[in-house]
Backbone as JSON, one array per atom type, in Angstrom:
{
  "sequence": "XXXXXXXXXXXXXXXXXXXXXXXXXXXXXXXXXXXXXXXXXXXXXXXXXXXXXXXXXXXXXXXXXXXXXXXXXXXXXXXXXXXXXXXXXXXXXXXXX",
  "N": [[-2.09, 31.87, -63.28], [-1.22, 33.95, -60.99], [0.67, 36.94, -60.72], [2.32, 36.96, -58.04], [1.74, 34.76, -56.98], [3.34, 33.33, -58.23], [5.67, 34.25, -58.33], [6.23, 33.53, -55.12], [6.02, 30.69, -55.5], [8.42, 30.67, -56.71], [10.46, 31.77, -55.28], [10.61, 29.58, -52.59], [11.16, 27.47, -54.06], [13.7, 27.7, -54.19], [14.33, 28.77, -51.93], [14.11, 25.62, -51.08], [15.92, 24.55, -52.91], [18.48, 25.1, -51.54], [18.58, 23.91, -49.1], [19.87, 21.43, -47.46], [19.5, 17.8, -47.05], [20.6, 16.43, -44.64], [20.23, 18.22, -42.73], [18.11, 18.85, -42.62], [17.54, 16.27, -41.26], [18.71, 16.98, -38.81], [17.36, 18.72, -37.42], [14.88, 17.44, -37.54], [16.17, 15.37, -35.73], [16.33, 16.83, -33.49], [12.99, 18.15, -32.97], [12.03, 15.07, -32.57], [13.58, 14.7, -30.33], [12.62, 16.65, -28.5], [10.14, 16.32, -28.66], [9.59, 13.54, -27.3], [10.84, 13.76, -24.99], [9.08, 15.61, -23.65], [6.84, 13.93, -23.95], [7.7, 12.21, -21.55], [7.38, 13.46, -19.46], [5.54, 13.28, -16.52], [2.53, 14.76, -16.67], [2.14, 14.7, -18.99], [2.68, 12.22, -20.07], [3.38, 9.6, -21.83], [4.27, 6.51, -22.69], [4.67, 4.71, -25.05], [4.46, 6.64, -26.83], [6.85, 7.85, -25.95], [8.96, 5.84, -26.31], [8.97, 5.3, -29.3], [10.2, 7.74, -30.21], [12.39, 7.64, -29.27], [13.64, 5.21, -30.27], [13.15, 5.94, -32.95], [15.45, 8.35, -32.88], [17.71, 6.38, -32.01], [18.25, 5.22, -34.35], [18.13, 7.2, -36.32], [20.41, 8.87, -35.57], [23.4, 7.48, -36.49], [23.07, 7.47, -39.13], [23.69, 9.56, -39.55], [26.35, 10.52, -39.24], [29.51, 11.46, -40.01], [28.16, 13.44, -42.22], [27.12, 15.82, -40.76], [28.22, 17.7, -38.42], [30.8, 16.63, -35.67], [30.25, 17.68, -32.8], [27.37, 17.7, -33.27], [26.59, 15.16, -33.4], [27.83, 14.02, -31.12], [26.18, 15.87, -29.18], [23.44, 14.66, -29.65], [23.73, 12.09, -29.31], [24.26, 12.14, -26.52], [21.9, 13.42, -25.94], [20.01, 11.12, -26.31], [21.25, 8.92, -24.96], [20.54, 10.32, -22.0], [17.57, 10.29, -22.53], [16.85, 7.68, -22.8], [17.49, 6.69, -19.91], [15.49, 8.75, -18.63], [13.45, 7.4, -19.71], [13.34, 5.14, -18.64], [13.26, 5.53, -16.05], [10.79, 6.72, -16.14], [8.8, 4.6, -16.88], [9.16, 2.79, -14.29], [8.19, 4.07, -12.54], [6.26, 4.13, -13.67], [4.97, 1.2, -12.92], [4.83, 0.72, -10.42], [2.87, 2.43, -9.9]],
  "CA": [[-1.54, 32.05, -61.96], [-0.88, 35.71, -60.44], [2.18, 37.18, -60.6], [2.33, 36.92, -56.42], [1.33, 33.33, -56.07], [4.44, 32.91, -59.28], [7.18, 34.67, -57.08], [5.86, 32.76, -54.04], [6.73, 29.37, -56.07], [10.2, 30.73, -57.2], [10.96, 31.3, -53.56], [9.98, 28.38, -52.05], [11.9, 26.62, -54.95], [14.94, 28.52, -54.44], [14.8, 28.09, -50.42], [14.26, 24.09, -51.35], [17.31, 24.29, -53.64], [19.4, 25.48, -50.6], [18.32, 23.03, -48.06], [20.06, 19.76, -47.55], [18.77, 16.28, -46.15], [21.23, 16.47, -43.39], [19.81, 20.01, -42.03], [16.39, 18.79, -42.07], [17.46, 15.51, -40.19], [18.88, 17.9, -37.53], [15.76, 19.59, -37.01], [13.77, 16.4, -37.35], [16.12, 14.53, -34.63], [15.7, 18.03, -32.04], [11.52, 17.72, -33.18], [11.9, 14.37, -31.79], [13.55, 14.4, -28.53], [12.07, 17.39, -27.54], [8.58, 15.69, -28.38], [10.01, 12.25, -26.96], [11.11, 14.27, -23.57], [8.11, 15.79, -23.66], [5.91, 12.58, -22.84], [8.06, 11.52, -20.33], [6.95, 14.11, -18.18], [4.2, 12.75, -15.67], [1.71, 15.6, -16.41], [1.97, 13.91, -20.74], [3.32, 10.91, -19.84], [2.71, 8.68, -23.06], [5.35, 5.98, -22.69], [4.51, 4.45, -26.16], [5.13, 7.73, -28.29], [8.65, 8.19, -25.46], [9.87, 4.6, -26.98], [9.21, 5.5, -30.13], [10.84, 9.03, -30.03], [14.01, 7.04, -28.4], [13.95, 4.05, -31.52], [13.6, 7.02, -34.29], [17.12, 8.84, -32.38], [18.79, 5.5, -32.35], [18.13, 4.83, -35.88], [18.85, 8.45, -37.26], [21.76, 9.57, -35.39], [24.3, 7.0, -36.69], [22.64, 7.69, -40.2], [24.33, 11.17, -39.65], [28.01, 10.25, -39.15], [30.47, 11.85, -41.49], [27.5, 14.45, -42.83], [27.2, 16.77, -39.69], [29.56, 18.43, -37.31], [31.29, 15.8, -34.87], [29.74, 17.85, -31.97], [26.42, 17.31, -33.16], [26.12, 13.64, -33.61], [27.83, 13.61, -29.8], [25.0, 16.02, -28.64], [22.23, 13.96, -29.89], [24.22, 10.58, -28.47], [24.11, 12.06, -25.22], [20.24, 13.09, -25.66], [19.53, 9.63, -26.81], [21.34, 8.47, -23.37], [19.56, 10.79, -21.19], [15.91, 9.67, -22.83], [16.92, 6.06, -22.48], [17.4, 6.7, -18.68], [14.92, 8.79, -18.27], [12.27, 6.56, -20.07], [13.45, 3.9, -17.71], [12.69, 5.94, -14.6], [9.47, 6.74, -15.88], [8.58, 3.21, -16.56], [9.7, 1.98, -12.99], [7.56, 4.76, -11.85], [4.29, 3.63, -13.57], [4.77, -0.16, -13.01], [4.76, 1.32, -9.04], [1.79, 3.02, -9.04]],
  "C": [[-1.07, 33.5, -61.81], [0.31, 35.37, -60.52], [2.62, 37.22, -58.58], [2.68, 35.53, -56.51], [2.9, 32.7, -57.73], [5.45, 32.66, -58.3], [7.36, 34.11, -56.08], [6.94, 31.4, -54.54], [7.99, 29.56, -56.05], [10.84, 30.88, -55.95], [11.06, 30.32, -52.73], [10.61, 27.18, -52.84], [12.98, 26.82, -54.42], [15.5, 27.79, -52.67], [14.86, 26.52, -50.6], [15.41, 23.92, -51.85], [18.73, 24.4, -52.79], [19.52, 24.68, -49.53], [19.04, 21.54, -48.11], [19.35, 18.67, -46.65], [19.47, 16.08, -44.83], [20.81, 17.55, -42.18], [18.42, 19.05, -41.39], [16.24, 17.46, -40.92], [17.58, 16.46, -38.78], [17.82, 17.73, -37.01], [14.88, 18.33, -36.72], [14.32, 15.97, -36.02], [15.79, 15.87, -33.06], [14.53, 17.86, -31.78], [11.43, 16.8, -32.53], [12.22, 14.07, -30.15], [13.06, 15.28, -28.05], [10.67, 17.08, -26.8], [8.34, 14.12, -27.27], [9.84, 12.84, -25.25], [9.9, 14.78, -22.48], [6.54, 14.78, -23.19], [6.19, 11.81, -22.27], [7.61, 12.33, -19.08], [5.6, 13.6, -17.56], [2.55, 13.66, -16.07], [0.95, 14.83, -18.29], [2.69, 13.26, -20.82], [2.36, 9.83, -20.88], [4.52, 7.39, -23.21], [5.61, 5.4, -23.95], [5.34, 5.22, -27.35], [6.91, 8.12, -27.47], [9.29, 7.25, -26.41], [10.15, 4.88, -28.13], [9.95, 7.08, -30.6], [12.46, 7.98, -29.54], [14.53, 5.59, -29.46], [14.12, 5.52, -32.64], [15.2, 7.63, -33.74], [18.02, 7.81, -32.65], [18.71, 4.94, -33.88], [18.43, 6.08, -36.87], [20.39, 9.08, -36.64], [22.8, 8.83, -36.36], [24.03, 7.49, -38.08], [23.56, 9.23, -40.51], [25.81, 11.54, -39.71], [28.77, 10.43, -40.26], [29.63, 12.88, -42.38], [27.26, 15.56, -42.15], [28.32, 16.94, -39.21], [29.53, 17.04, -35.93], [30.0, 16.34, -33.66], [28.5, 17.65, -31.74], [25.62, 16.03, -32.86], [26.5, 13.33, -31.38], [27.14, 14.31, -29.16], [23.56, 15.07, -28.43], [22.69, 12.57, -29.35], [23.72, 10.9, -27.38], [22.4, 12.39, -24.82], [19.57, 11.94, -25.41], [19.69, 8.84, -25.71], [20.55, 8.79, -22.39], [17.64, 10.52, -21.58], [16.12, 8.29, -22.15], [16.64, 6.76, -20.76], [16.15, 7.45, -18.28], [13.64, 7.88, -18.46], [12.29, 5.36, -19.03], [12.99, 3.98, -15.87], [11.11, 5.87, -14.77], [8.72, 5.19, -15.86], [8.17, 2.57, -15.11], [8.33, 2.87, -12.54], [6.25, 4.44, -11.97], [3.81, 2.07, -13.15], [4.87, -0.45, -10.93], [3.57, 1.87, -8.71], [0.48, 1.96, -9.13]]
}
């Protein structure tokens, strides 16, 4: 193995060694509602992958309680609210047309 593609590894170790499971939920539950929010819009309106974007949130936030910052867990609550409602508009909206 090159001395490049070595140093590479030891980095990439090192950043792994620094990372916790709580961080990466973060990131995962943002990844989701953005993607969730994302096919509620009429233009990529996928109501299927919304639901499931809005079951993964209610199943990881609480998972997070007591490992994150207070403010975060009540950001992502209130995302998790605003999907619900909106998923419910969109719904109404396709079971209309």
């Amino acid at each position: 193995m090159a001395d490049d593609e070595q140093r590479l590894i030891e980095e990439i170790q090192a950043e792994l060694a620094k990372l916790k499971v709580s961080d990466l939920l973060l990131q995962t539950l943002y990844s989701v509602s953005s993607l969730a929010y994302h096919r509620l819009n009429a233009e990529s309106r996928d109501l299927e992958q919304a639901r499931l974007g809005i079951e993964a949130l209610r199943v990881l936030v609480p998972v997070l309680e007591g490992s994150v910052p207070e403010d975060a867990l009540r950001d992502f609550n209130q995302v998790l609210a605003n999907l619900q409602l909106a998923y419910a508009s969109a719904a109404a909206e396709e079971s209309q047309a």
